[in-house]
C-alpha positions as CSV (number, residue, x, y, z in Angstrom):
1,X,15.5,-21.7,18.3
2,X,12.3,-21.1,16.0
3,X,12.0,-24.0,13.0
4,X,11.4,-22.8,10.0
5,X,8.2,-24.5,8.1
6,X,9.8,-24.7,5.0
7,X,7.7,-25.1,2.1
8,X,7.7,-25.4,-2.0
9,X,5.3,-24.9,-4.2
10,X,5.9,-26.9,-7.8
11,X,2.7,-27.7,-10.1
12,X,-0.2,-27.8,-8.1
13,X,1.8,-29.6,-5.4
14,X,2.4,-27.8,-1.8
15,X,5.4,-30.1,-0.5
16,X,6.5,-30.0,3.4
17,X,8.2,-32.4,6.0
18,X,11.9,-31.9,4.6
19,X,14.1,-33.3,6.6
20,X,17.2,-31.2,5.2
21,X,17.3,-27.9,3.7
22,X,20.4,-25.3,2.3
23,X,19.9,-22.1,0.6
24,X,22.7,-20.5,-0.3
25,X,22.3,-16.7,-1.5
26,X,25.1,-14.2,-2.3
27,X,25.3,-10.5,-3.0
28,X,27.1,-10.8,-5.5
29,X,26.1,-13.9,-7.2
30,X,23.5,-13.1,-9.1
31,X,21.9,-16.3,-8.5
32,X,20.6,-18.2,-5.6
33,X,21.3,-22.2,-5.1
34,X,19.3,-24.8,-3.2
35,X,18.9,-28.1,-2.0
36,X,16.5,-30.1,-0.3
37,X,15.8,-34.1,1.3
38,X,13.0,-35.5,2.4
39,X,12.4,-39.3,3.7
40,X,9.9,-41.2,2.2
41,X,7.9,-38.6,0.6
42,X,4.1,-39.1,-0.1
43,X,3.7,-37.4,-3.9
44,X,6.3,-40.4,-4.8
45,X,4.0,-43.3,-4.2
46,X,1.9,-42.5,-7.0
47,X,4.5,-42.2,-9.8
48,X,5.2,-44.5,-12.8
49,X,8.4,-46.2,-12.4
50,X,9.1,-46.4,-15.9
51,X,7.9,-42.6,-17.0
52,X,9.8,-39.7,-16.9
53,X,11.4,-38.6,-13.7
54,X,8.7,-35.4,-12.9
55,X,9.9,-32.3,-11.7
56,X,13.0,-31.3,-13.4
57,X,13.4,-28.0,-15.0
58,X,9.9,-27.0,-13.6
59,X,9.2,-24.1,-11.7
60,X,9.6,-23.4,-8.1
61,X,9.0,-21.3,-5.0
62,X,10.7,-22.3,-1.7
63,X,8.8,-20.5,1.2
64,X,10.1,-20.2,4.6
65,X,6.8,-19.5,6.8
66,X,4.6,-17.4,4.6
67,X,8.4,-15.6,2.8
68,X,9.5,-16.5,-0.2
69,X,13.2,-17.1,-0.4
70,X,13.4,-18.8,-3.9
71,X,11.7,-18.9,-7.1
72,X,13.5,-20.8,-9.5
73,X,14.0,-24.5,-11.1
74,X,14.8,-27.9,-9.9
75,X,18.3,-29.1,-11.8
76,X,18.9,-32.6,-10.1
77,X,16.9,-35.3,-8.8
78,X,18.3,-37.7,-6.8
79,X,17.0,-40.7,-4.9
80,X,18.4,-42.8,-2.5
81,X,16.5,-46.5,-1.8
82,X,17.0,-49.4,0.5
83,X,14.5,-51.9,2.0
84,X,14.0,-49.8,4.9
85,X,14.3,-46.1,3.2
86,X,13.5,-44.1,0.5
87,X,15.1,-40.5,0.5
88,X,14.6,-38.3,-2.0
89,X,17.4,-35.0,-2.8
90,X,16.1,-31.6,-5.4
91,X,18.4,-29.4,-6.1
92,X,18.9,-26.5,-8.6
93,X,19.1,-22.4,-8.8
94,X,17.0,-19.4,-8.5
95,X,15.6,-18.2,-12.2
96,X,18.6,-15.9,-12.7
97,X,20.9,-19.3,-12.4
98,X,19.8,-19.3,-16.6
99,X,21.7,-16.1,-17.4
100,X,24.9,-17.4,-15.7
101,X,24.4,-20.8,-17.6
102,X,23.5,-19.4,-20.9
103,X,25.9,-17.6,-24.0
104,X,25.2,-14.8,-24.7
105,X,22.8,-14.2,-28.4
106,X,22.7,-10.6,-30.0
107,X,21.8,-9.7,-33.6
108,X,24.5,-7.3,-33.9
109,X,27.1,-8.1,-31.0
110,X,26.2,-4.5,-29.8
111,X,24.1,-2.5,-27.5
112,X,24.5,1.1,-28.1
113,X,22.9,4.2,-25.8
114,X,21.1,2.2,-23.9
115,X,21.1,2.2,-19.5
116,X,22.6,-1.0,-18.0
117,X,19.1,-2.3,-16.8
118,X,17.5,-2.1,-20.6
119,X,20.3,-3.7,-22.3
120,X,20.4,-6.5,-19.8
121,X,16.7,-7.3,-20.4
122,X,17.4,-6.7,-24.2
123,X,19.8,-9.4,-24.1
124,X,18.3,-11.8,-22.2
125,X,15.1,-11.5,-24.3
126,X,17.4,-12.1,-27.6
127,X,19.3,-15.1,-25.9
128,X,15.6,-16.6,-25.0
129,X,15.5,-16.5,-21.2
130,X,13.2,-15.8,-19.3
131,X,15.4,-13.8,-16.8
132,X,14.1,-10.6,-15.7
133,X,16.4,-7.4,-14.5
134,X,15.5,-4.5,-12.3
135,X,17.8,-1.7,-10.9
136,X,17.2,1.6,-8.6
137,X,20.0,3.3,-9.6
138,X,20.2,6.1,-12.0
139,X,22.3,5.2,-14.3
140,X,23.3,7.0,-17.4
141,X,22.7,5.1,-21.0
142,X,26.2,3.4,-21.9
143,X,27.2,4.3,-25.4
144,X,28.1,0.8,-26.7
145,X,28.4,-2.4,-25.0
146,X,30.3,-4.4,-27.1
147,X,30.0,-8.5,-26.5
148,X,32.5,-10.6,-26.4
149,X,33.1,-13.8,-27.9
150,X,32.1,-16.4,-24.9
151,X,30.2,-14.2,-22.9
152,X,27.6,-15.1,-21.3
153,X,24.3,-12.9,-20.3
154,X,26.0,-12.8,-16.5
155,X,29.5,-12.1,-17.9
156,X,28.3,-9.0,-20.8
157,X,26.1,-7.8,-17.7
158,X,28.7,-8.0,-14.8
159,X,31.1,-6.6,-16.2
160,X,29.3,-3.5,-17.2
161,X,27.6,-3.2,-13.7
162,X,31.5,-3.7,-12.2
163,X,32.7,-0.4,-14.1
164,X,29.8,1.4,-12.4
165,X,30.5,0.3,-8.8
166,X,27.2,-1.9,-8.9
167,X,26.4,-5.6,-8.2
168,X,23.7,-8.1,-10.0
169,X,22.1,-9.1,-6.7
170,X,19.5,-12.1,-7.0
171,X,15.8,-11.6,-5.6
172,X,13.7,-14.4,-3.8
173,X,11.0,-13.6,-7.0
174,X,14.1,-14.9,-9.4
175,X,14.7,-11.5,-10.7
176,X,18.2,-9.8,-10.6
177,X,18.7,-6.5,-9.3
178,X,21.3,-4.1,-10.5
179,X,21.9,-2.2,-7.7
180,X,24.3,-0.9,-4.6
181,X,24.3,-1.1,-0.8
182,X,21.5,2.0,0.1
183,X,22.1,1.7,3.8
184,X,19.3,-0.4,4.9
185,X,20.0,-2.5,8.4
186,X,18.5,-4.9,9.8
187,X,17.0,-4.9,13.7
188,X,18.5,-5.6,16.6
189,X,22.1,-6.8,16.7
190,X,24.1,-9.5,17.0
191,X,26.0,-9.5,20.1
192,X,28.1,-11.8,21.9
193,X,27.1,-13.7,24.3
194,X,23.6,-13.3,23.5
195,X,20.9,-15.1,21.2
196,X,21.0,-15.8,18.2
197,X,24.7,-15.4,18.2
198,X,26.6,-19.2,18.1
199,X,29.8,-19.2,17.1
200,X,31.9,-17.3,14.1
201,X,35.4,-16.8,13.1
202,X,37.0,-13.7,12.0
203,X,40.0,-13.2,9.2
204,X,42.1,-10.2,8.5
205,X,43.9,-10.3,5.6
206,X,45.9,-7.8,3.3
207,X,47.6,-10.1,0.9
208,X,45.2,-8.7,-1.8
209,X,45.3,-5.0,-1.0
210,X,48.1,-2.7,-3.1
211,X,49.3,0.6,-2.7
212,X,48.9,1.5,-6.5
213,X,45.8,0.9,-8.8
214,X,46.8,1.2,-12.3
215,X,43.8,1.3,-14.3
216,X,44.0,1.3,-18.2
217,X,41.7,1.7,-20.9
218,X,41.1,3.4,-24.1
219,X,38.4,5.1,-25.9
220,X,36.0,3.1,-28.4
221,X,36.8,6.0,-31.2
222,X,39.7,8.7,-31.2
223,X,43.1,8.1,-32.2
224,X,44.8,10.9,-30.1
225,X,46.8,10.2,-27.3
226,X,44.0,10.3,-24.6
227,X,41.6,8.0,-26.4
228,X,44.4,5.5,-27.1
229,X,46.1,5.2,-24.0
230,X,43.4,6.2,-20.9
231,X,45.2,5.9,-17.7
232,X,44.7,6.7,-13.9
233,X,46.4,5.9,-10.6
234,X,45.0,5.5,-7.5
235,X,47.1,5.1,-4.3
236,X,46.6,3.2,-0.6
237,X,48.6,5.3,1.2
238,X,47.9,2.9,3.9
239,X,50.0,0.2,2.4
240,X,53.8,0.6,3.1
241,X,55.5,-1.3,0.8
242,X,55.3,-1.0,-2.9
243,X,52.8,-3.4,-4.7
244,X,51.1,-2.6,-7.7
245,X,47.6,-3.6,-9.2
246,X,46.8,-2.8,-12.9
247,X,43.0,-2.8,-13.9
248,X,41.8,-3.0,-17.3
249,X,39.1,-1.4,-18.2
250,X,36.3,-3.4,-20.3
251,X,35.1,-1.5,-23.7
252,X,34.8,2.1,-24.2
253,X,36.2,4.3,-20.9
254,X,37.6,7.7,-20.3
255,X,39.6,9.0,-17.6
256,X,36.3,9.6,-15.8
257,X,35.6,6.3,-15.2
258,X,38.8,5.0,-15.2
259,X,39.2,7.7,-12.0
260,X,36.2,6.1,-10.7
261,X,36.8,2.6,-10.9
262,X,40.1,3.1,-9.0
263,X,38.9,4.8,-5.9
264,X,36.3,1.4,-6.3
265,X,39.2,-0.4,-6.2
266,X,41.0,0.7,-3.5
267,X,37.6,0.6,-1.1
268,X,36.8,-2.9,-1.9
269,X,40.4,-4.1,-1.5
270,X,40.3,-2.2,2.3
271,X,37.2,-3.5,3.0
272,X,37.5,-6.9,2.3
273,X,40.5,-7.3,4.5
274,X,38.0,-8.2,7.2
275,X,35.5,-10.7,7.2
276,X,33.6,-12.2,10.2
277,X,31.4,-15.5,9.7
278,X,29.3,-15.7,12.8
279,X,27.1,-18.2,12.9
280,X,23.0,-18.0,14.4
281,X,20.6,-20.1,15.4
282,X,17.7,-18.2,13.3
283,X,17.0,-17.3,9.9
284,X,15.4,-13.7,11.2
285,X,16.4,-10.7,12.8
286,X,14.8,-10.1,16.5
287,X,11.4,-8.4,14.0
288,X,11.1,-11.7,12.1
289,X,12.8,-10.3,8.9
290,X,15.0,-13.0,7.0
291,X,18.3,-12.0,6.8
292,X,19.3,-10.5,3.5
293,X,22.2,-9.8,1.5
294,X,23.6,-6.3,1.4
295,X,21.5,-5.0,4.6
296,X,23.4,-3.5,7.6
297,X,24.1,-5.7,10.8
298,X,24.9,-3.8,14.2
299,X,27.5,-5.8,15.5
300,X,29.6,-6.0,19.2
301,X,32.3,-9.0,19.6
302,X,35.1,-8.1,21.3
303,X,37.1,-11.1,20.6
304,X,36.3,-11.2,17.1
305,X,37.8,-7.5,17.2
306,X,33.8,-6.7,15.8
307,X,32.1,-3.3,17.4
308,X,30.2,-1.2,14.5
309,X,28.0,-1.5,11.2
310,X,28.7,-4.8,9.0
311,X,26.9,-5.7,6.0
312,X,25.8,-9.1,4.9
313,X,27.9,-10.3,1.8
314,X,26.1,-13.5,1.8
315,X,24.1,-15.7,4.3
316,X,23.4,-19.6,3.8
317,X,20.2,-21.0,5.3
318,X,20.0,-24.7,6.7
319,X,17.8,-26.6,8.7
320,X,17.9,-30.6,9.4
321,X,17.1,-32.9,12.3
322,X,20.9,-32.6,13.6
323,X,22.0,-28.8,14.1
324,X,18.7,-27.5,14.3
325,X,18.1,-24.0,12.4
326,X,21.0,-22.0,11.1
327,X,22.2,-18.9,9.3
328,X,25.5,-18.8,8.3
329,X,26.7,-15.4,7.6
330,X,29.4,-14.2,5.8
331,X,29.9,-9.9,6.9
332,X,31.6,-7.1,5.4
333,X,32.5,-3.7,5.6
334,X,29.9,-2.0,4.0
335,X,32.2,-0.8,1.3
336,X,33.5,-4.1,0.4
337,X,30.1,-4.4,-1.5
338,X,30.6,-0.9,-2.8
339,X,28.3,1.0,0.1
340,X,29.5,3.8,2.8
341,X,31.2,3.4,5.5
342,X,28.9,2.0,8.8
343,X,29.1,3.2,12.1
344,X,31.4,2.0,14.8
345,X,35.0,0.4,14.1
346,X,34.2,-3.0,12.4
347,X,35.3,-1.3,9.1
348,X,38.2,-2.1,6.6
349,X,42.0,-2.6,6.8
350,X,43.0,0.5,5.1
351,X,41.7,3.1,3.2
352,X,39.4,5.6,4.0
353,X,36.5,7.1,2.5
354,X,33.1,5.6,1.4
355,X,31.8,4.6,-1.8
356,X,29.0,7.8,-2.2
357,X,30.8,9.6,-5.1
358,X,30.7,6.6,-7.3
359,X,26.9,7.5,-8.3
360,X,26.2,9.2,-11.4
């Protein structure tokens, strides 16, 4: 079991010896969480018990080794005192965490012709955050996004970036990254039996699939009968008994999309009918990588029913001076995060197919 020599770097401070850390970081988030203890902790000696408790809603980078995994801002402070201890608890959210927070401020209410990535960074400029969006997809321009009235800059974004088949996945520099599963694995595998591999449990569940996807929409202009009422159904044929789903499409969509966001539908529902949670005693694959969301695992556990290609949805770091290092991962079928279909039979309860024809 390798520790990890966890690090963060806040003002001109470089603060080590933490006796607990968690870091939490999803797929599909779009913001990582943190939290941190450490006993008796020199750069408290020096404060002023009666100024301002330092630290809060400053800047952060947590560093694992020489990799950053965080950059974001401390949210709580919390210290815990006694004659014989003093222990002191940070906690808070990557950068991105502001654009979940924070309402949603436009001028106008509306973003028109613009691509998903510059009308996220156009409205988190107008709402005042300093949250920063990339993407590598090529997206067309969407011809109006239209805010709603208690959206927030996650919610307006999301929900455009959902219609597309794409996630808001948050960085370790505190950017977001509109984007999709590209296929990229990680090395080696996880294997039962064998190091890293602990433990896990594995769920199957089809309670949320349906054998018909209704999805509805209509057109932002037009009062013909397509533009008013836009409808498409997608069927499971792998589901026996009749159960039906009906999806609304947000704003503006033609049949087009609406085709598009029911095959989406369908995938993800498969796909997410199985999830395994190993957990391992390392924060890196077997080339020293950390493990990140969205990347492909090679996986063989027979008792877990696991043999094939699983993608990490999310994976929660944790280190203290009773369990040692962990990753806890949380793992997919590739297209429950809207990729293609890995190799090997660890795939979804269902339907077919793979998620390449929802690009542009």
């Amino acid at each position: 079991m390798a520790i990890e020599q966890v690090s963060v770097a806040l003002s001109s401070l470089r603060m080590t010896g933490w006796t607990s850390v968690s870091i939490d970081w999803d797929y599909e988030a779009a913001a990582q969480s943190f939290e941190l203890k450490v006993t008796e902790p020199e750069w408290t000696q020096a404060w002023d018990p009666g100024a301002a408790v330092p630290f809060l809603d400053e800047e952060l980078s947590i560093y694992a080794g020489g990799d950053l995994v965080v950059t974001g801002y401390i949210d709580t402070y919390e210290a815990n005192i006694s004659t014989d201890n003093h222990e002191v608890t940070i906690s808070g959210r990557s950068k991105s965490g502001d654009a979940i927070k924070s309402h949603a401020v436009h001028k106008t209410g509306r973003i028109e012709k613009k691509k998903l990535v510059d009308a996220a960074n156009e409205l988190s400029k107008s709402t005042g955050l300093q949250v920063k969006f990339t993407s590598d997809l090529s997206l067309k321009p969407i011809p109006k996004i239209q805010l709603a009235r208690d959206d927030t800059v996650f919610h307006a974004v999301e929900r455009e970036a959902r219609k597309q088949g794409a996630a808001l996945v948050p960085q370790p520099d505190g950017t977001v990254k509109i984007t999709r599963p590209k296929g990229d694995r990680h090395a080696g595998q996880l294997v039962e039996g064998f190091f890293p591999l602990k433990s896990g449990r594995v769920k199957f569940d089809r309670s949320g699939q349906h054998s018909h996807i209704h999805v509805r929409g209509q057109r932002a202009l037009g009062v013909d009968e397509k533009s008013l009422r836009v409808e498409h159904i997608e069927l499971d044929a792998t589901i026996k008994r009749i159960s039906r789903k009906i999806v609304h499409l947000e704003g503006d969509g033609d049949i087009k999309l609406a085709k598009k966001r029911g095959k989406h539908e369908v995938l993800r529902q498969a796909a997410k009918g199985k999830v395994w949670t190993p957990k391992v005693s390392s924060w890196r694959d077997s080339t020293g990588q950390l493990w990140t969301p969205g990347k492909l695992v090679a996986c063989r556990a027979p008792r877990w029913h696991i043999d094939g290609d699983m993608a990490i949805k999310s994976v929660s770091f944790s280190q203290d001076l009773t369990d040692g290092t962990i990753a806890d991962l949380t793992m997919v079928d590739p297209r429950a995060l809207g990729g293609s279909k890995g190799k090997g039979d660890a795939g979804a309860l269902g339907a077919g197919g793979d998620g390449k024809d929802l690009d542009e």
